[in-house]
C-alpha positions as a printed Julia matrix, in Angstrom:
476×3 Matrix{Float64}:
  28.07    1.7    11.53
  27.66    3.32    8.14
  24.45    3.14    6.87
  23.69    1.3     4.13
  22.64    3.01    0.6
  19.3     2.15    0.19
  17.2     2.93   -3.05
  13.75    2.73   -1.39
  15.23    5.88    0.67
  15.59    7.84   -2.14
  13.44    6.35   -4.64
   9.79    5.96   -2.34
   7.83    7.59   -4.04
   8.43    5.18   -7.18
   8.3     1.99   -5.37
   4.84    3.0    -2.67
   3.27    3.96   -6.2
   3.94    0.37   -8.03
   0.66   -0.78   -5.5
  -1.46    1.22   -7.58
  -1.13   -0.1   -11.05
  -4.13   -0.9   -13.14
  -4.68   -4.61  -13.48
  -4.92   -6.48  -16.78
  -8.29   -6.8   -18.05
 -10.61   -9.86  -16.35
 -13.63   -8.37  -15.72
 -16.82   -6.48  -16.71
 -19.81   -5.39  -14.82
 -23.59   -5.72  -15.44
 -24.68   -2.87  -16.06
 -28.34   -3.41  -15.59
 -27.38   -4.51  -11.96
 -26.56   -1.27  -11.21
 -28.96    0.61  -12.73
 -30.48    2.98   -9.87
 -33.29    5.86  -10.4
 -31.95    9.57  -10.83
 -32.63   11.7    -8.17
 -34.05   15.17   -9.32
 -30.8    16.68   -8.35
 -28.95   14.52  -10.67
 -31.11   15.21  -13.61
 -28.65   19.28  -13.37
 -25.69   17.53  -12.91
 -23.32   17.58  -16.29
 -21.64   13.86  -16.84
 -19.28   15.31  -19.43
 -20.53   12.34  -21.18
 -20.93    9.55  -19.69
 -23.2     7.11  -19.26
 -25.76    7.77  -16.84
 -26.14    4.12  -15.6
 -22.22    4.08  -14.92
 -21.86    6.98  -12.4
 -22.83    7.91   -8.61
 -22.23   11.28   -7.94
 -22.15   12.81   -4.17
 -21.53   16.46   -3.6
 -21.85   17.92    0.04
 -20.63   21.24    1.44
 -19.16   20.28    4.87
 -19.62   24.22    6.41
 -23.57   24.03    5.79
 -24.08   20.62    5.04
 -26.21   21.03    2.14
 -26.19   18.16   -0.31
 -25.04   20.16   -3.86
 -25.65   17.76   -6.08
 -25.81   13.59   -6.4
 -26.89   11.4    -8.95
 -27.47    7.31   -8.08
 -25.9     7.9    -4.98
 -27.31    4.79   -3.2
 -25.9     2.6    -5.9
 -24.03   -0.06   -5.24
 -20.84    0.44   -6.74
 -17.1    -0.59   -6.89
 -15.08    2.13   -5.59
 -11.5     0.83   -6.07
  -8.78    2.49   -4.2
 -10.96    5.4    -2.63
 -12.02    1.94   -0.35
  -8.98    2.86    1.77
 -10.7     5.83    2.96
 -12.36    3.13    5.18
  -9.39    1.72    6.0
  -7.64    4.83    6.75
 -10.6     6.07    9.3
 -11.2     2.86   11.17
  -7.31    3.05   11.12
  -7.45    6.4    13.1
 -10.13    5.68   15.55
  -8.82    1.86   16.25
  -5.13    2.27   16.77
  -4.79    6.32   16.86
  -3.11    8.58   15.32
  -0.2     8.35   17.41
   0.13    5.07   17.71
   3.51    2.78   16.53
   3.74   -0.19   15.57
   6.41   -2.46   17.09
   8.55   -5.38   16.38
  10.98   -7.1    18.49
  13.48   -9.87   18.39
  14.15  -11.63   21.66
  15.45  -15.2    23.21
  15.82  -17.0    26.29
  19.46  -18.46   25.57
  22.28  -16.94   26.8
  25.07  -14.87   25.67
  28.79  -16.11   25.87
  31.94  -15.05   24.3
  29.79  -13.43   22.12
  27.24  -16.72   20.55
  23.84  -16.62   21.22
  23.49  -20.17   22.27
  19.72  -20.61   20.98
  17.23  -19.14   19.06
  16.6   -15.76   17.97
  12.78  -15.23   17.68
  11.44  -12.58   15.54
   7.62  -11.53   16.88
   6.09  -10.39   13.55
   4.09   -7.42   14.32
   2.34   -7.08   10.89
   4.5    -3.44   10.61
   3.75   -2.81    6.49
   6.21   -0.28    6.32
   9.31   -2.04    8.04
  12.31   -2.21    5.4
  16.04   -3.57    5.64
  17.16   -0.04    7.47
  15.11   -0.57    9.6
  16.54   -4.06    9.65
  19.84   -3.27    9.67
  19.15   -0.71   12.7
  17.83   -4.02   15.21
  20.93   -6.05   13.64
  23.31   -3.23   15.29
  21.01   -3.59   18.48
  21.73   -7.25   18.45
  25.54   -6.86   17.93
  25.37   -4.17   20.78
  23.73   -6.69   23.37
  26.98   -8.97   22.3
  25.35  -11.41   19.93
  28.08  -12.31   17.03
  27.32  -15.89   16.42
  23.52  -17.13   16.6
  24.12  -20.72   17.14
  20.42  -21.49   16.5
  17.79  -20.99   14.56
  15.69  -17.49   13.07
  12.32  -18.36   14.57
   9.63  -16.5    12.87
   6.93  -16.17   15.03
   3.92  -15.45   12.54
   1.24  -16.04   15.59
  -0.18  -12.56   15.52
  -2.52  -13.05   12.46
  -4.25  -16.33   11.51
  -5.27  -15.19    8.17
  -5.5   -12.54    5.82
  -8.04  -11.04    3.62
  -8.19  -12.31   -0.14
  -7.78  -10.24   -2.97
  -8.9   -12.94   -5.52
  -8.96  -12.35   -9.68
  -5.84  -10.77   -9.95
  -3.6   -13.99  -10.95
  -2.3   -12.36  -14.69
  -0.52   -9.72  -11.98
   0.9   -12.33   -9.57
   4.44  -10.66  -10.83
   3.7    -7.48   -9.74
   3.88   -5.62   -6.32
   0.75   -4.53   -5.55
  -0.47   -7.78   -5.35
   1.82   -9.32   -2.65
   0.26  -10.14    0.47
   0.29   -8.65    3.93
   2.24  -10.42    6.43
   3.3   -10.54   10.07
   6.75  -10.18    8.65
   6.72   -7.49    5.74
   9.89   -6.22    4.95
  10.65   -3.92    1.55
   7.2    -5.19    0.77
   9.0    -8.88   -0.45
  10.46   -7.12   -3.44
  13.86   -6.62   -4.33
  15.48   -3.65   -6.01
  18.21   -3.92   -8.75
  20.08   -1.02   -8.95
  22.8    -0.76  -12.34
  25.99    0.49  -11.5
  27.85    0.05  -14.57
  30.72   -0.92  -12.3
  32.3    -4.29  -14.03
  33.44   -5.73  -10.23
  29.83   -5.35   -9.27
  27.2    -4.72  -12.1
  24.39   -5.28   -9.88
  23.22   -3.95   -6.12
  20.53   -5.58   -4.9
  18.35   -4.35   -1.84
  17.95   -6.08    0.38
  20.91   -8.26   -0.69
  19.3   -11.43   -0.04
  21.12  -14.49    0.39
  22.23  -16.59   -1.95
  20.35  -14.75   -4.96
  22.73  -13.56   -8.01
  22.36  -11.97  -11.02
  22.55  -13.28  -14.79
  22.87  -10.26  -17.32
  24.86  -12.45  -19.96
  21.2   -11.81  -22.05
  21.5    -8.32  -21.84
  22.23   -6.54  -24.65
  24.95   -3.15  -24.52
  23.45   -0.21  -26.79
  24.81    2.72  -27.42
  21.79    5.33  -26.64
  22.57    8.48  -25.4
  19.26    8.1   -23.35
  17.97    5.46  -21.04
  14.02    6.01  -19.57
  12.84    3.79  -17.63
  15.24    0.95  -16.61
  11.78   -1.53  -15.95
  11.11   -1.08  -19.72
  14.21   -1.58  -21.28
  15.11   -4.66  -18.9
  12.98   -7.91  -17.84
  13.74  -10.22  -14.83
  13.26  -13.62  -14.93
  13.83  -16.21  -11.53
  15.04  -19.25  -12.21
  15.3   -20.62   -9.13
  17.97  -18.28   -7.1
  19.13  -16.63   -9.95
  17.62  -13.3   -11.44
  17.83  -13.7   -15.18
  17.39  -10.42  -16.61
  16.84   -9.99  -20.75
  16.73   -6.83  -22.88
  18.79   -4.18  -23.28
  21.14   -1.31  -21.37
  23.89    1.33  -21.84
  25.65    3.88  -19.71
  22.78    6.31  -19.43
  21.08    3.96  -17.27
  23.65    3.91  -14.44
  22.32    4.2   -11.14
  18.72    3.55  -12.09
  16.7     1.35  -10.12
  13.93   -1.54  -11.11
  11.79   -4.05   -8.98
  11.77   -7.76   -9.44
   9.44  -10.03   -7.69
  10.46  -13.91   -7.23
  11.24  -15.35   -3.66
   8.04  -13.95   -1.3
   7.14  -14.75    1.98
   8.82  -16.22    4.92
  11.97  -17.27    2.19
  12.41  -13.87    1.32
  12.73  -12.49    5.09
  14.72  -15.31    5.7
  17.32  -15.09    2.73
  17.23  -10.47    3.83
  18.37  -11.06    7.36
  21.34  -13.69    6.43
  21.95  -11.97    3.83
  22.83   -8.43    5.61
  23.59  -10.49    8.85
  26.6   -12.08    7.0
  27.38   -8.9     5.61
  27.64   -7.31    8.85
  29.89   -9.71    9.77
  27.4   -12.26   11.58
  27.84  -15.45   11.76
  25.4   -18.62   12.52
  21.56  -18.52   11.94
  22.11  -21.22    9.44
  18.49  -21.86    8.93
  14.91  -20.99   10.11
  11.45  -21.79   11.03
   7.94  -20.55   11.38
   5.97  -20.93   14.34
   2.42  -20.25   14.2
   1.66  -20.44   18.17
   2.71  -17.63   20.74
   6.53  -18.11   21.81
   7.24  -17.53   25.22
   8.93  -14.04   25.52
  12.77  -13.73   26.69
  15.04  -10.96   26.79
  14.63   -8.42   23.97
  17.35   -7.97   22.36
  16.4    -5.45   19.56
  13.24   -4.03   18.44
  11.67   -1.18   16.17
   8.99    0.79   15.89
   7.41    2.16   13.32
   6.06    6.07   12.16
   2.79    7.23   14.01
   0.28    5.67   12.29
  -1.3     8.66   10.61
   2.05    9.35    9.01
   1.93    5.66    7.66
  -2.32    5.84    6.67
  -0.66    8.97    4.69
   1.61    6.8     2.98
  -1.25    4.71    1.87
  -3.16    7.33    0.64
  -0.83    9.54   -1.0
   0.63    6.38   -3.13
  -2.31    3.89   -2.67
  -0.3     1.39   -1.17
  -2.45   -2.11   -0.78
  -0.07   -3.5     1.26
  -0.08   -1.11    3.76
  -4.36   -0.67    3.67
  -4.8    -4.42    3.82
  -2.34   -4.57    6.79
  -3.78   -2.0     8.92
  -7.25   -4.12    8.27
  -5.49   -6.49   10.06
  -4.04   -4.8    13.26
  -5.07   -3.99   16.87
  -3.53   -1.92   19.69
  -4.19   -5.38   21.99
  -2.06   -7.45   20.79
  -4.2   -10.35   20.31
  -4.43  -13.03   17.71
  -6.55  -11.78   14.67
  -7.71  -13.39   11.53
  -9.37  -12.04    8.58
 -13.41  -12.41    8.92
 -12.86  -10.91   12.16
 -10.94   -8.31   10.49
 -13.39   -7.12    8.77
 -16.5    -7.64   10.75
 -14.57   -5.03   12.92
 -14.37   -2.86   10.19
 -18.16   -2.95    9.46
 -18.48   -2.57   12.91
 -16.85    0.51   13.08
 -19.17    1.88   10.08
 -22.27    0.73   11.83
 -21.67    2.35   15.1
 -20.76    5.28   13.44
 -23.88    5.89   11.59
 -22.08    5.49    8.04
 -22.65    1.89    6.15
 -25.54    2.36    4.76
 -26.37   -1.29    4.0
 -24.47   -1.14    0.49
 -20.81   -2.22    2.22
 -19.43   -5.24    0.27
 -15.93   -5.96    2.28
 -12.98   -8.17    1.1
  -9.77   -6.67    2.26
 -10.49   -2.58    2.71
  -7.82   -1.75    0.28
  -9.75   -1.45   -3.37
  -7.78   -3.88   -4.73
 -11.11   -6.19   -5.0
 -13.18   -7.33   -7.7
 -16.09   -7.48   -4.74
 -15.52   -4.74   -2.96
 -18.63   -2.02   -2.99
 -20.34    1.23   -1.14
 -22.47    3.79   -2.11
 -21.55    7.27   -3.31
 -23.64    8.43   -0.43
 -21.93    6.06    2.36
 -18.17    7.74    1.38
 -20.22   11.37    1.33
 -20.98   10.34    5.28
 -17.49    8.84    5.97
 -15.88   12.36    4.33
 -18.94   14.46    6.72
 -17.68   12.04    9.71
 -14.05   12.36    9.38
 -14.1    16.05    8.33
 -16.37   16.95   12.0
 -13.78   14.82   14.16
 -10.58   14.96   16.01
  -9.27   13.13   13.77
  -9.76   15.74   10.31
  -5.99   16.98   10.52
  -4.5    13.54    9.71
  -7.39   12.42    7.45
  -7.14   15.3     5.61
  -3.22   15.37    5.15
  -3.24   11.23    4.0
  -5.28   12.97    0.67
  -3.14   13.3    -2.4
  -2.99   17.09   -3.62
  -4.01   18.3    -6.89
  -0.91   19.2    -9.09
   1.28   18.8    -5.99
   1.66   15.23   -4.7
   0.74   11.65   -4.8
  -1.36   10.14   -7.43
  -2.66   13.62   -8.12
   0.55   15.18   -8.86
  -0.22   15.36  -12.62
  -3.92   16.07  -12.59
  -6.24   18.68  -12.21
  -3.18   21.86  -12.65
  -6.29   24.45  -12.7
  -7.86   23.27   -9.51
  -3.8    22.71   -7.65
  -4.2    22.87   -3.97
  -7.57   23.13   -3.79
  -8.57   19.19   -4.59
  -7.7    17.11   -1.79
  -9.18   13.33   -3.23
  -8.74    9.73   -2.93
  -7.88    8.24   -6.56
  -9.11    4.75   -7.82
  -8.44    2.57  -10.49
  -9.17   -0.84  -11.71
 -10.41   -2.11  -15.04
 -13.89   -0.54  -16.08
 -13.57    1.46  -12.43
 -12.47    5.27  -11.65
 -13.02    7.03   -8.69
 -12.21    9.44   -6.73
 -13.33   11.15   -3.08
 -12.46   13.44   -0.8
 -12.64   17.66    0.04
 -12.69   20.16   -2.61
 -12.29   24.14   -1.8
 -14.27   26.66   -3.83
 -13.83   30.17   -4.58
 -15.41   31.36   -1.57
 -13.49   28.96    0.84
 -16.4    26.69    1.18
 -15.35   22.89    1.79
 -17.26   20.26    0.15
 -16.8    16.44    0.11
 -16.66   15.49   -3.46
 -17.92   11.67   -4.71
 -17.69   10.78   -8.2
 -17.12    6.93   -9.19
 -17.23    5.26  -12.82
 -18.36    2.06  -13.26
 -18.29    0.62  -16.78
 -16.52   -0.63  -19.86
 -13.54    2.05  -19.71
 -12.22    3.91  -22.81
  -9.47    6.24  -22.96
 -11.99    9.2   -22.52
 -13.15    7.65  -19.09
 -10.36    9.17  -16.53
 -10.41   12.93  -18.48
 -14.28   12.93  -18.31
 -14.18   11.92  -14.49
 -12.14   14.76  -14.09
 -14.28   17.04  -15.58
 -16.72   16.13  -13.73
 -15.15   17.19  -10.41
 -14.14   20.52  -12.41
 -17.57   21.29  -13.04
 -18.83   20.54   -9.37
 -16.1    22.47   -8.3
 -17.37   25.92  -10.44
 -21.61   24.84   -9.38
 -22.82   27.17   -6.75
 -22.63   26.07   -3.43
């Protein structure tokens, strides 16, 4: 069958990077809290201006293992996105690098004249990246094994995880997608994509094409620019109920561009994605569907999916800071067993612990960064960076890092240092961060620290930076 045009093919890269948007203003930190004594080395160490009391600073060079420079680096502090760094090694070590993640669809009814006369179960496997290809691939499976007609039910069987980790505070961004939720049954990361095509039979594509969701663009207003930007700022979408409403205003320039809306999540949107390309494929049946929270008995298989290795999806994560994907591989095992979130996370910490990295300064809430609550020490990354750099596992730590001036959320920054800056961004209101490997003139590698915590101004992120630049050009 011919496979289906889809925009989060070509447009990844946009959508994976929509998980690290800054947040709206909700929050500001005491300051005297975190207030932590200078070490000597610190008092050398040029802050481009900021405020003492707001940074922790960890420099280390990984081929000698000489600290080069730190500053409060045993303060407590909120490191935003660089958190999945955590997330990323206990990733590595718990599942493996190799390791896929699978999902399977299966039933003990039987097949005749081609009706599945039961149930189809999906097993939700908690796979963050699965989308409606991927979808689409296990629907040809199905077809293939004879199954037209599902005379049943969709059973989703969400069994696998109990709970999930809060990310709590961030209600003025319910809208947006890096706040959804991880799930045993992610798909396209419960957002839909509009895509204009300026064709008057069809308008509006939507992926997935859920079912029984249209669009209403009588509000939007035809201009005549020669020029269109971005389609999410010239257009607005509004549910109302199972109808997109969409305000603002378009022209011809715009054709083919793509924009995000967020409205039916959860189990509903999985549901409405697999009738709606089921019926599209020519399916029939599956009229409605239920959620099962206990184990269902396995029958025969009838399609399943697997995902990339999981270092190529922890690169994902990093390269784009993806929360969905970090606070999902929080949540998964290679055992198969039920899971729920303080155990989650006490396995996290556990992994730190036994690896001689937490430090005592670990705050925990869902291992992504996208956490008001969330803390570590300057010096506890330093020792995860040492750790991961000295293990089996450096070649896929090491290639999850964005790239300076080449990929990522470093694409745009840091064009002197391009190649040679290998670091973990982070961003939340009054936080910047970033960690990871630097390379220095002589080849040297050193793990590089820096995080901000304080009232931000628009100097913040471009100081930050020149911090790193000036660590980068300090003996070493």
């Amino acid at each position: 069958m011919k496979q289906i045009n889809n925009p989060l093919n070509m447009l990844n890269k946009k959508l994976i990077h929509l998980f690290h948007h800054q947040p709206k203003p909700l929050f500001s930190l005491t300051l005297a809290a975190l207030a932590v004594v200078c070490s000597p080395t610190a008092l050398a160490l040029d802050l481009s201006g900021l405020k003492d009391n707001e940074v922790a600073v960890f420099v280390q060079n990984m081929d000698t293992g000489r600290t080069i420079a730190e500053h409060r680096a045993d303060a407590a502090m909120n490191p935003a996105s660089t958190m999945k760094l955590l997330t990323a090694w206990y990733s590595l070590n718990r599942l493996s690098p190799d390791y896929r993640i699978r999902t399977y669809w299966h039933s003990k009814a039987k097949i005749e004249n081609g009706v599945l006369q039961g149930d189809l179960v999906w097993r939700g496997s908690g796979d963050p990246t699965l989308d409606h290809n991927a979808l689409q691939e296990m629907m040809q499976q199905l077809q293939a094994a004879g199954v037209r007609h599902i005379q049943g039910q969709l059973v989703l069987d969400k069994s696998l995880w109990q709970s999930v980790p809060t990310a709590e505070a961030f209600h003025d961004d319910s809208d947006a997608a890096f706040t959804v939720d991880p799930d045993t049954h992610m798909l396209d990361y419960h957002v839909v994509w509009l895509q204009f095509t300026n064709q008057e039979q069809e308008r509006w594509k939507l992926f997935p094409q859920l079912a029984g969701v249209n669009v209403d663009d009588s509000q939007l207003r035809w201009n005549g620019q020669k020029n269109c930007g971005l389609l999410k700022n010239r257009v607005q979408s509004q549910w109302l109920g199972s109808t997109i409403l969409l305000k603002g205003s378009i022209n011809a320039a715009c054709t083919d561009q793509t924009m995000y809306s967020k409205g039916v999540v959860g189990d509903e949107f999985v549901y409405r994605a697999f009738s709606g390309l089921w019926r599209g494929m020519g399916g029939m049946g599956a009229d409605s569907y239920r959620v099962s929270t206990t184990p269902i008995a396995a029958g025969r298989i009838l399609a399943k999916h697997q995902s990339e290795p999981v270092a190529k999806v922890v690169e994902t994560m990093n390269k784009y800071s993806n929360n969905v994907i970090a606070r999902s591989l929080v949540m998964l095992s290679d055992t198969g067993n039920k899971v729920e979130a303080t155990q989650a996370l006490q396995q996290l910490q556990q992994q730190m612990n036994s690896d001689g990295i937490n430090d005592g300064q670990l705050v925990l809430e869902n291992g992504s960064g996208l956490s008001r609550r969330e803390r570590v020490s300057a010096r506890m990354m330093g020792s995860l960076l040492n750790k991961a750099y000295h293990s089996p596992y450096r070649e896929p730590f090491w290639n999850s890092l964005p790239i300076a001036g080449v990929d990522g959320t470093l694409r745009k920054r840091f064009k002197p240092l391009t190649g040679r800056l290998h670091l973990k961004t982070g961003t939340l209101d009054n936080v910047h961060a970033l960690a990871g490997y630097g390379v220095d003139d002589a080849g040297q590698t050193l793990a590089i620290v820096v995080m901000v915590n304080g009232k931000d101004t628009p100097q913040t992120l471009t100081q930050m930076d020149n911090v790193v630049t000036k660590i980068m050009a300090m003996p070493h």
